[in-house]
C-alpha positions in Angstrom: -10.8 9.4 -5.5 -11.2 6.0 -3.9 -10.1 5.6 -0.1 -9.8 2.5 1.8 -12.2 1.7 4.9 -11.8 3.6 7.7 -9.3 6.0 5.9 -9.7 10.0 6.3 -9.3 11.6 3.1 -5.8 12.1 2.1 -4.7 16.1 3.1 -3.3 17.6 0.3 -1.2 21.1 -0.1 0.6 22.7 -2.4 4.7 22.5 -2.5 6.9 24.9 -4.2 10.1 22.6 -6.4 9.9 19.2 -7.5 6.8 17.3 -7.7 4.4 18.5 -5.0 1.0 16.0 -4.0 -1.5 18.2 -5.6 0.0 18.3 -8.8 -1.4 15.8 -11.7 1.3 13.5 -11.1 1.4 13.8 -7.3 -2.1 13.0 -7.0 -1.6 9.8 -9.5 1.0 8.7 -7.1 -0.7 9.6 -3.7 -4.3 7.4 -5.4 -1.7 4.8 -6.4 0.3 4.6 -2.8 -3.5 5.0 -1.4 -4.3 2.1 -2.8 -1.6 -0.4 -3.1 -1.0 0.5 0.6 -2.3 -2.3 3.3 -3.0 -0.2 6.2 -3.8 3.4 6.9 -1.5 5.8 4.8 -0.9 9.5 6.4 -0.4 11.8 4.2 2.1 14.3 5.9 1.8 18.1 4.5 3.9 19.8 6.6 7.2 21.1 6.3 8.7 21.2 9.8 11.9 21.8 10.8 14.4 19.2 8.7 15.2 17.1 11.8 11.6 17.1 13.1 10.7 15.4 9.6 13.0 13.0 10.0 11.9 12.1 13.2 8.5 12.0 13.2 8.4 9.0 12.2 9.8 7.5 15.7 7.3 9.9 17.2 3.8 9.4 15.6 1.0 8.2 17.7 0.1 4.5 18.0 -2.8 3.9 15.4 -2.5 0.1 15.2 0.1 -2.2 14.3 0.4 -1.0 11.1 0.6 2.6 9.7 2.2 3.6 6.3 3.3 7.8 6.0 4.3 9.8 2.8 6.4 13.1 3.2 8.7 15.3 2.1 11.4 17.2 3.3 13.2 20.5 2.9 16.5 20.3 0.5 19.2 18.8 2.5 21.5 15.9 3.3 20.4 12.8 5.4 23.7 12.2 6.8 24.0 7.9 7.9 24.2 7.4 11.9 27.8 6.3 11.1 28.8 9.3 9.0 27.1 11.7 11.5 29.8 10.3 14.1 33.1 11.2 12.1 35.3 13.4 13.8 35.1 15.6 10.2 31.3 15.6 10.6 30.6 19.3 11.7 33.2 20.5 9.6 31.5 18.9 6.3 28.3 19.5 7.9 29.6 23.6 7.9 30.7 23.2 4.2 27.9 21.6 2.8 25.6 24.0 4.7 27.3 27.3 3.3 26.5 25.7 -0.3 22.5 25.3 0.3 22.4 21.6 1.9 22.1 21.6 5.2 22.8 18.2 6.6 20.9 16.4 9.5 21.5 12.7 10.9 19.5 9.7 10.4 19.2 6.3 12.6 19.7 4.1 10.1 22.5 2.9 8.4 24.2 3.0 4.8 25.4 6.9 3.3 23.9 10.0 2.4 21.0 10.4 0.7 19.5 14.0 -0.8 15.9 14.8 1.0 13.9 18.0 -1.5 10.6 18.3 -2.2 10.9 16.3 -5.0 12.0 13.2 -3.5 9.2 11.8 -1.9 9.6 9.7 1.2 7.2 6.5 2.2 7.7 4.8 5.7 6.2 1.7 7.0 6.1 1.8 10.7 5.5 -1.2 12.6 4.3 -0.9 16.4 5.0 -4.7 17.1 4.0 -6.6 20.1 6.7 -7.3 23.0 7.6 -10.7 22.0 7.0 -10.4 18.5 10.0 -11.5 16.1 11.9 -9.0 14.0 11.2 -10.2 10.4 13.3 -7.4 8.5 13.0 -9.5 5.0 9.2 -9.2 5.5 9.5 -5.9 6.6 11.3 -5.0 3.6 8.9 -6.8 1.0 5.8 -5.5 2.5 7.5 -1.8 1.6 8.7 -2.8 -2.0 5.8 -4.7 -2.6 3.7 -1.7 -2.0 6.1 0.4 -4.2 6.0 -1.8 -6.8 2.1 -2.2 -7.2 2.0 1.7 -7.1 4.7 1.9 -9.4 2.6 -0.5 -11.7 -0.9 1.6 -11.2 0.6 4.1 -13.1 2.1 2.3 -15.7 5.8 1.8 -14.6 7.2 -2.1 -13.7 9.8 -1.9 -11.2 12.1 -5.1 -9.8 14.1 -4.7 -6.7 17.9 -5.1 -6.4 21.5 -3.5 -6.5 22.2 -0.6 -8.6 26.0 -0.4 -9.4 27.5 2.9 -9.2 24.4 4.6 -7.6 24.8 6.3 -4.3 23.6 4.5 -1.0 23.6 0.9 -2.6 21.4 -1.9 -1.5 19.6 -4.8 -2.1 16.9 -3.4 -1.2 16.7 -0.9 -4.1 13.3 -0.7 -6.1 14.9 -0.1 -9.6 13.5 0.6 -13.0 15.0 -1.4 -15.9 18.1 -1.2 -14.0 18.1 2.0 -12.2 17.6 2.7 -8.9 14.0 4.6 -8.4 14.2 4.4 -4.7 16.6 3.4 -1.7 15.1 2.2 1.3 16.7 2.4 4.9 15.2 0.7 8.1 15.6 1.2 11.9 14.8 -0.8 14.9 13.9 0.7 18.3 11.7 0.7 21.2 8.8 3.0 22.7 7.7 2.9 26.2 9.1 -0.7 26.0 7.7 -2.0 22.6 9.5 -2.8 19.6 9.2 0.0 17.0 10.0 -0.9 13.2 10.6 1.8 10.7 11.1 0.8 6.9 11.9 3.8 4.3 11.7 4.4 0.8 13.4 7.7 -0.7 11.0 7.5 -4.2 12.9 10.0 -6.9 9.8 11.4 -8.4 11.2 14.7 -10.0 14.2 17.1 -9.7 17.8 16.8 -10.7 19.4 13.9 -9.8 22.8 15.2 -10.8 22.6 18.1 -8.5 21.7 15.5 -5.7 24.9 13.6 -6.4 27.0 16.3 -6.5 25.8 17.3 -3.2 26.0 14.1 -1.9 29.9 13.5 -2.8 30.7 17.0 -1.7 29.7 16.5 1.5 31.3 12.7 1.5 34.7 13.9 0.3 34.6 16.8 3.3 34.3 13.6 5.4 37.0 11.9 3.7 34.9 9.1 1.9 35.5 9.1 -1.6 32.8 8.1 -4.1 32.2 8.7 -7.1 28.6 7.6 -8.0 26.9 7.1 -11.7 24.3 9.6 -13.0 22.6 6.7 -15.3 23.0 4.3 -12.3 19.6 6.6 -11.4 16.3 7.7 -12.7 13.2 10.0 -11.6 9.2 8.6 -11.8 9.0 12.0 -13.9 12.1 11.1 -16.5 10.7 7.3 -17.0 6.8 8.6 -17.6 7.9 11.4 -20.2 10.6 9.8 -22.1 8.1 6.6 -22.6 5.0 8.5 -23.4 3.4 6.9 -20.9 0.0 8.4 -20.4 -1.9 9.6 -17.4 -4.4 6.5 -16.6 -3.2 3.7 -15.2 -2.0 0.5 -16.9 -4.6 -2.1 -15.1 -4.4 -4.7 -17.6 -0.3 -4.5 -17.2 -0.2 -4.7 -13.5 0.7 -7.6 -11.6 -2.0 -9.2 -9.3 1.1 -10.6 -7.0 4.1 -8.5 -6.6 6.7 -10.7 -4.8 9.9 -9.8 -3.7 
């Protein structure tokens, strides 16, 4: 495995459901992230508690302007900052609980997403400097860009764009032939009186989708948002590598040298 300069080697542990990071695939994708990545990448192994995950990100020590982290989570729902103050929240919070998807609150914007071990999660965090400008569009390409050019390592060509009928809809989708592959999600902070950027990626990589959207518009409906959101709006990295017989080395002479966005 190749690392970039000044990189430790990526920590990898086992995961029980989904696609864990030291499976075949995972490790594919962890080389490919590795690699298309332009700054450190952290590798996150733990499974803390499902806030704490979520968090961490606002959290992490300052290793440089730029630092790029894959996790995972356990299964529940990421409830939007918006949702999460509904006066039906902690009764659809109780519901959705009692049927194995316990739901904790995001900064960001948009609707609920799932969070499994099978949905992998890639964050670029920004530590910017005081008077630097907030450049969300290059924010936002930087992460799909890097997405993309993974994506394409392992043989898969992704665009970005709206999905119709798929849950959590944004232009800022990385899609596959017209299905969303990933939603991404950003928030804008400070620590100890410096900007703070966080851009996210949810990546499908394996797992049921349709159990994820059934989740998802249980626990919208107890809120009293109705949705109903398309199963073949979405796709997993797992369902698009099997169902084209797409082997396990990557495509090189396929991949883009530029992946604008």
């Amino acid at each position: 495995m190749r690392y970039r300069e000044g990189n430790p080697p990526l920590p990898l542990s086992a995961r029980t459901g989904g696609c864990d990071f030291s499976s075949p695939l995972g490790r594919r994708l962890v080389r490919a992230l590795q690699d298309a990545a332009p700054g450190p990448l952290l590798v996150d192994t733990g499974f803390p508690g499902r806030q704490q995950a979520v968090d961490r990100d606002l959290n992490l020590p300052d290793r440089g302007p730029l630092l790029f982290r894959l996790w995972s989570n356990q299964s529940s729902i990421i409830a939007s900052c918006k949702q999460a103050r509904s006066p039906r929240f902690a009764a659809a919070r109780a519901q959705s609980a009692a049927a194995g998807w316990p739901v904790v609150a995001r900064r960001s914007g948009g609707t609920a997403v799932v969070h499994r071990p099978g949905i992998w999660n890639f964050s670029l965090i920004r530590f910017a400097a005081p008077a630097e400008d907030v450049a969300i569009e290059r924010d936002y390409a930087m992460l799909l860009s890097v997405l993309r050019q993974a994506m394409a390592r392992i043989g898969i060509l992704c665009d970005q764009g709206d999905v119709p009928g798929a849950h959590c809809d944004g232009k800022y989708n990385l899609r596959w032939q017209g299905r969303k592959l990933a939603g991404t999600a950003a928030c804008i902070t400070r620590r100890d009186g410096r900007p703070l950027r966080i851009f996210h990626a949810a990546l499908a990589v394996d797992g049921s989708v349709r159990e994820d959207l059934a989740a998802i518009e249980r626990f919208e409906r107890a809120l009293g948002e109705y949705r109903d959101y398309a199963r073949d709006a979405h796709v997993t990295v797992r369902q698009i590598l099997d169902e084209n017989h797409i082997g396990g080395r990557p495509h090189d002479a396929r991949r883009p040298t530029a992946m604008a966005v």
